[in-house]
C-alpha angles and dihedrals in degrees: 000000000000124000088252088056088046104062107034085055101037087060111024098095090071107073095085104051092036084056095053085056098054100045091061141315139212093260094069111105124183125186141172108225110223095203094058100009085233104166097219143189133191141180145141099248124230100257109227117214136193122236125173129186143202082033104147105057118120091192113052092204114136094231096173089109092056091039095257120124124282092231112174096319093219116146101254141013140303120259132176096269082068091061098040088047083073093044083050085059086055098045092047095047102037095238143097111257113204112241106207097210135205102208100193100103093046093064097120093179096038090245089157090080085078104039107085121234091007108120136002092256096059108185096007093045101154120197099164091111085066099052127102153077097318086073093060100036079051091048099042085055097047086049085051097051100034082147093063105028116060120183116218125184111252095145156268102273100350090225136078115237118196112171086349096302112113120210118186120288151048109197096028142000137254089286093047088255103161107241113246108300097220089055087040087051085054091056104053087044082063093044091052091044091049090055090045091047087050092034093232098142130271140296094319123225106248133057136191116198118232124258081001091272102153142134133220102233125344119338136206112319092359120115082194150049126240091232093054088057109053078040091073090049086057098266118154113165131046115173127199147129115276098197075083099031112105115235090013092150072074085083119109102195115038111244093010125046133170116236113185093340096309120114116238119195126187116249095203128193119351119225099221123013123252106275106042106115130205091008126176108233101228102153136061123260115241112217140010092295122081088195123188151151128255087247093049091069096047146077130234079236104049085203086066093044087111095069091055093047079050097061081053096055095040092049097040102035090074097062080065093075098039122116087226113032133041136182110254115233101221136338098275094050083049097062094038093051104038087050087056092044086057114041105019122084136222137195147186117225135167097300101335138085096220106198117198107201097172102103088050095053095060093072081064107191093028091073105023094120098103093221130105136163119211110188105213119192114209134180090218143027109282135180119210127216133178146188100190112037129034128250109211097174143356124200124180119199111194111235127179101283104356142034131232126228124207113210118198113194138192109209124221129188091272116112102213132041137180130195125202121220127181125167118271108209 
């Protein structure tokens, strides 16, 4: 099966139950307050955020026919507009999108001779064509516009190579079977070293496996998970879809589970697959994950990628103002909230918003970032008070017949809150 079969198949099961999520949970709570007679709804929103794959070529050839990677199978190759165009979405849309990165192009020192199973070249693996002042002048931007422009580990090649010949994929193979650890332990040595050669940071955070090839929990012949092992190099967030994970009826939490300690969330159904390139978003996503591919966001002319980055905006910027749905701001905001939106639960009653936390703070460190946004309708203007949670901020956006209101709160230890509201004209 081709990569294109692949993934429409692997994720197209998942429409159905992301959408019951979107059109409502059961942590939405209305009320009609009897005191004011406010008519009042509350939630913690699903946070969105915005994931993008095969970032990090610098040629666009589809290679997959010589045994050489498919990369993004654009026409031509890759130049710098085509990384600022993501850092453009983030600009447009106030958040951080994740660039999944392959590495590979960017080996200065052509450390991937030494690293098994990493490129088609093995031992006289040659990256010297790749090499210039493109890769400063990149870097220099990323580092720039850290707040819009979140790397995120994909790989080094995204292929296996064994004698020359590739099978998908990097970090584990067709059946989810996690690749050797010791070699995987190699790779993400590499990964680490190219950003070090390029001083982009160092080993980032989040991971996506490639080709979406990944298991919930050890596989065959492994004493331990993947995500167990990128876990002891700091790792805390993979995201994928789970219609192709493998034991995925391991999760715990729907469309979010907690494997060795790292938070998986399922990715759901892309929009476009991974090769279209230039496309116009018409149509909704479908879960707490925006997923595309590197091409998805550019144009054939990189001098017209704007326009592109435009239809994003245009398409993305409206689930901010949603009751149930918000942009996340960054990766880190994203766990913490969706975990909330999940298991926590909210209520209307009489003239307070009352907030059980108990079920969260039992993940521990998944949700140990002390913010939370709960998105509150209301039929007149309100104000909010609370003795026992902070309110760090509070932001109102008109709508036809309501107005939304935008908590930002600031958690303690407690496991219950309640906030107070009464109408302020």
């Amino acid at each position: 099966m081709n990569r294109r079969k692949f993934t429409k198949n692997s994720i197209k099961g998942l429409a159905t139950a992301a959408i019951g999520t979107m059109s409502g949970n059961l942590l939405v709570s209305c009320g009609n307050s009897v005191q004011s007679n406010i008519k009042l709804t509350a939630s913690i929103p699903m946070p969105i955020q915005v994931v993008i794959d095969d970032v990090g070529w610098w040629s666009g050839k589809d290679g997959s026919l010589y045994q050489e990677p498919y990369r993004t199978g654009i026409n031509r190759n890759h130049v710098i507009a085509d990384y600022k165009a993501i850092i453009d979405l983030g600009k447009g849309l106030g958040i951080r999108p994740q660039a999944a990165m392959v590495l590979g192009e960017w080996d200065r020192q052509n450390i991937l001779r030494n690293v098994p199973h990493s490129t088609w070249m093995g031992e006289n693996w040659d990256n010297s064509k790749w090499v210039g002042p493109w890769l400063d002048e990149t870097a220099d931007m990323i580092t720039a516009n850290q707040q819009h422009f979140e790397i995120t580990v994909h790989g080094l090649g995204h292929e296996w190579w064994t004698n020359g010949k590739f099978s998908r994929a990097e970090w584990a193979d067709d059946e989810g079977i996690m690749r050797p650890k010791e070699i995987l332990e190699q790779h993400l040595d590499a990964y680490a070293a190219i950003m070090h050669q390029n001083k982009l940071g160092e080993l980032p955070k989040s991971f996506v496996p490639n080709a979406f090839r990944h298991s919930f929990g050890v596989t065959k012949g492994n004493d331990i998970s993947l995500a167990e092992l990128i876990m002891n190099r700091g790792f805390t967030y993979i995201n994928t879809p789970f219609e192709s994970m493998f034991n995925r009826e391991a999760v715990q939490h729907g469309i979010f589970g907690v494997d060795s300690g790292i938070i998986t969330v399922d990715r759901g159904t892309d929009i476009f697959d991974w090769n279209v390139i230039g496309p116009k978003p018409e149509h909704g996503i479908t879960g707490p994950t925006c997923g595309l591919h590197w091409p998805n966001l550019l144009h054939e002319d990189p001098e017209r990628n704007a326009e592109i980055v435009q239809g994003w905006v245009d398409l993305l910027a409206p689930y901010n103002e949603r009751q149930d749905t918000m942009l996340a701001k960054n990766s880190v905001f994203f766990q913490k909230q969706l975990a909330h939106h999940m298991v926590s639960k909210i209520e209307v009653k009489d003239n307070e918003l009352k907030l059980d936390f108990s079920e969260a703070q039992k993940l521990g460190t998944i949700v140990s970032n002390n913010e939370l946004t709960v998105n509150v309708t209301s039929d007149k203007n309100i104000a909010f008070s609370s003795d026992t949670i902070q309110i760090e901020s509070v932001n109102s956006t008109k709508q036809a017949d309501s107005i939304l209101y935008k908590l930002n709160l600031k958690l303690s230890d407690q496991p219950m809150a309640s906030i107070s509201f009464k109408s302020n004209t």
